[in-house]
N, C-alpha and C positions, 0 to 999 in steps of 0.2 A: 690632198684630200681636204675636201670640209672639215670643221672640226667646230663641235657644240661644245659654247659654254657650259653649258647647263649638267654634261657630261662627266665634266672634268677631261677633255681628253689632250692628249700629250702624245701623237706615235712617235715609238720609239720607231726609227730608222738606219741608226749609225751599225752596222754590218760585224764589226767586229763586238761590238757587247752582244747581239743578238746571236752570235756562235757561241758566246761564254755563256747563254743562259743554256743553250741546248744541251752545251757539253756539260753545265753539272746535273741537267735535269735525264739527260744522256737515257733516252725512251727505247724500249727493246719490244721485240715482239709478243703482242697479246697481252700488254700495260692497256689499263685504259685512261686517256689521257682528258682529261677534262682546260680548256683555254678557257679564262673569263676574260673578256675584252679582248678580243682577239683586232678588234680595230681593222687594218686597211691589210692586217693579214702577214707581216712581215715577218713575226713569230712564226705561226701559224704555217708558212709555209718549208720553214726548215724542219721542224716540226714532222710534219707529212711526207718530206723527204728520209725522214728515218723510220715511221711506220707508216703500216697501209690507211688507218682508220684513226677519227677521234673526233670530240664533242666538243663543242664551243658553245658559250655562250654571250650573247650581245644587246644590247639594248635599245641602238640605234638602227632604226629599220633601213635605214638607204644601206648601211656598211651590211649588214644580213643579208640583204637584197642582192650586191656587189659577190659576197661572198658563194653565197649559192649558185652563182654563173661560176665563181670560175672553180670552185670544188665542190662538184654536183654530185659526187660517189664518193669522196674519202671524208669529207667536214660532217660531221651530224648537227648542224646550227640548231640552236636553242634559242628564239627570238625573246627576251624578257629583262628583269631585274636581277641582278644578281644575288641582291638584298634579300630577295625573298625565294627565289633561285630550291627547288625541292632537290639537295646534292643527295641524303640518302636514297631516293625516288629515283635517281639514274643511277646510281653504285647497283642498286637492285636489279634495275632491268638490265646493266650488263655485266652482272656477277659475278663482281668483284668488286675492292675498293680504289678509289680514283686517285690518280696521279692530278694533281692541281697543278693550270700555271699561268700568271698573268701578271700584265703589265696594272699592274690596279689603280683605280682610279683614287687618285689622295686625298679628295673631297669627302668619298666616303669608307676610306680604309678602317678606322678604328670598329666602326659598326658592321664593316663588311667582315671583320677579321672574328669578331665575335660571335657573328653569324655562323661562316665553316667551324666555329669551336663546337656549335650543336650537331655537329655532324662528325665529329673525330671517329664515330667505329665507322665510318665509312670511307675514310680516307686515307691514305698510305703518306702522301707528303705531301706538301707543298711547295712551288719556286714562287716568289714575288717580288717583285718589285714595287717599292714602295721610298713616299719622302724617306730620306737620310736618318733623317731625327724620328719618325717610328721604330726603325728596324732597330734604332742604338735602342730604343726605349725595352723592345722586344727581347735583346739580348744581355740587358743592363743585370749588372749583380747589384743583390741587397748595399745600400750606403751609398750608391753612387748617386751622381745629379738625375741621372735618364731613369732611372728606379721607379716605379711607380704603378698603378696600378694596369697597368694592358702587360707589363713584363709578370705580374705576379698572377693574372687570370689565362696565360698560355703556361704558365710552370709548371699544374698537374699532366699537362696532357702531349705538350711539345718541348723536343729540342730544337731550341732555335741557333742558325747557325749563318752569322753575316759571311756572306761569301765576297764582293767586292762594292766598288762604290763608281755613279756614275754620273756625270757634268749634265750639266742642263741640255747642252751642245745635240745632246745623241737623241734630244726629241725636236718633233716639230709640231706645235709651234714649243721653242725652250720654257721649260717651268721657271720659274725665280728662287729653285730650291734644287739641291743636290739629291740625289735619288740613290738607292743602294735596292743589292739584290740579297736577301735571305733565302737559305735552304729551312724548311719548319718540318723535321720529321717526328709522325707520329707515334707514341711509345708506345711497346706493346700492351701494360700496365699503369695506369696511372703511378705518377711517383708519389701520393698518398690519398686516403680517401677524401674526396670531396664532400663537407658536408651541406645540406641546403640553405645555409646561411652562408657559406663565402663569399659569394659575388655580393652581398647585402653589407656583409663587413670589410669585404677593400672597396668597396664604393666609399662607404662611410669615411674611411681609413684615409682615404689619399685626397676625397672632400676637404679633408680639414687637415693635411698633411704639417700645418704649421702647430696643429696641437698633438699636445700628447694623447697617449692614445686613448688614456683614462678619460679626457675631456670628448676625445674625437670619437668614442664609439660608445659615449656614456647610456646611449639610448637604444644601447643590440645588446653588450657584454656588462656582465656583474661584474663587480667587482673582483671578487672570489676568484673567478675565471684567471686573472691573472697570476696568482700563488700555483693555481694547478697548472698551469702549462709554463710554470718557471719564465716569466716574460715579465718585464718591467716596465707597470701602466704609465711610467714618465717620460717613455721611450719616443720618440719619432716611428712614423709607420717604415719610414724608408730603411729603417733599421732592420726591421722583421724578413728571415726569409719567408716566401710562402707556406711551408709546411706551418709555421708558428701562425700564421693568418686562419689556418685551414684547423688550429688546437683551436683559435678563439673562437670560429664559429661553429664549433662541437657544442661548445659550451654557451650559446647564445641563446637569445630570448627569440621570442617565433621569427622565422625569416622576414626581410619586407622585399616586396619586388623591386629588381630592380631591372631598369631600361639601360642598353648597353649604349 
């Protein structure tokens, strides 16, 4: 298959990781399963071998075009962006929330990933595959190196859960990075409340991850703020779990936007 730069694309092909993605994603019937980048189909079709029905989405018209000849009654293609992609707008129309799975694209993973976090009540889980060094970042505890701010903005809402790891070898054309598969299932409950200031205070937070945090968040968090959530303003951010992220920005000054 062709394959766009401009894409990011990578099929995967190697036969034995694409069983291991089905088998943890392991689809039953009347799931509804949602593909993003379904590409040349290779997922996609083990996939349909376990249920009758499901939705893709794609962004390159020749592969949508290919795809609609040859699953013209079980694929639902969804020709577009994924970035901008309305997930609760299909959980609705088919009434329920979606099973996600995709080979994703690494170019735009971080802002792709923040994108499905605006849709978490609509969504049951997620399989992806993604670079190696996201998913570590993804599932990284507070202190470590990969700690940072995308593992502390999926902590209210997901359990992230690295399932294996995969060589360049298994795509074509091979990335120059090592790939891993995460299971992200969604909690029923957030693990605390999210206030409208977090995403504005781990932005800030890991901005400036070399200062402390009295310095790095000198312009959201009072000072104060510090004594009442028992947090130490000389701290490194990497130090903080998320819940203590989610005390400072209770306690901050008006949120500022932030772009993921």
């Amino acid at each position: 298959m062709r394959t766009r730069k401009r894409f990011g694309q990578h099929f995967l092909h190697d036969p034995t990781v694409l069983s291991r993605i089905v088998s943890a994603v392991n689809p039953q019937a009347g799931e509804h399963i949602l593909e993003i980048g379904p590409g040349g189909g290779a997922l996609t079709a083990l996939l349909l071998a376990q249920i009758s029905v499901m939705d893709a989405v794609e962004i390159d018209r020749d592969l949508t075009a290919a795809l609609a000849v040859r699953y013209p009654e079980q694929l639902r293609l969804h020709s577009g962006d994924a970035l901008t992609f309305d997930y609760g707008q299909l959980a609705r129309e088919r009434g329920a929330k979606l099973r996600v799975v995709g080979n994703l694209p690494y170019n735009i993973s971080t802002p792709l990933l923040f994108r499905l976090l605006e849709f978490v009540p609509y969504i049951q889980d997620l399989h992806v595959m993604l670079q190696k060094e996201v998913i570590d970042r993804m599932a990284a505890a507070p202190g470590s190196e990969d700690y940072g701010r995308l593992t502390v903005m999926l902590a209210p809402h997901l359990q992230v859960e690295k399932l294996f790891e995969v060589g360049p070898g298994a795509f074509r054309p091979p990335p120059r990075v090592w790939s891993a598969v995460a299971r992200l299932t969604v909690l029923p409950t957030p693990r605390f409340v999210v206030p409208a200031a977090f995403a504005a205070v781990v932005s800030a937070a890991f901005s400036a991850r070399r200062k402390t945090l009295r310095n790095g968040l000198r312009a959201l968090v009072p000072e104060s703020a510090y004594a009442a959530c028992d947090i130490d303003p000389g701290a490194r951010p990497e130090t903080l779990a998320p819940a203590q992220f989610a005390a400072l920005a209770a306690l901050a000054y008006a949120p500022q936007a932030v772009i993921p």
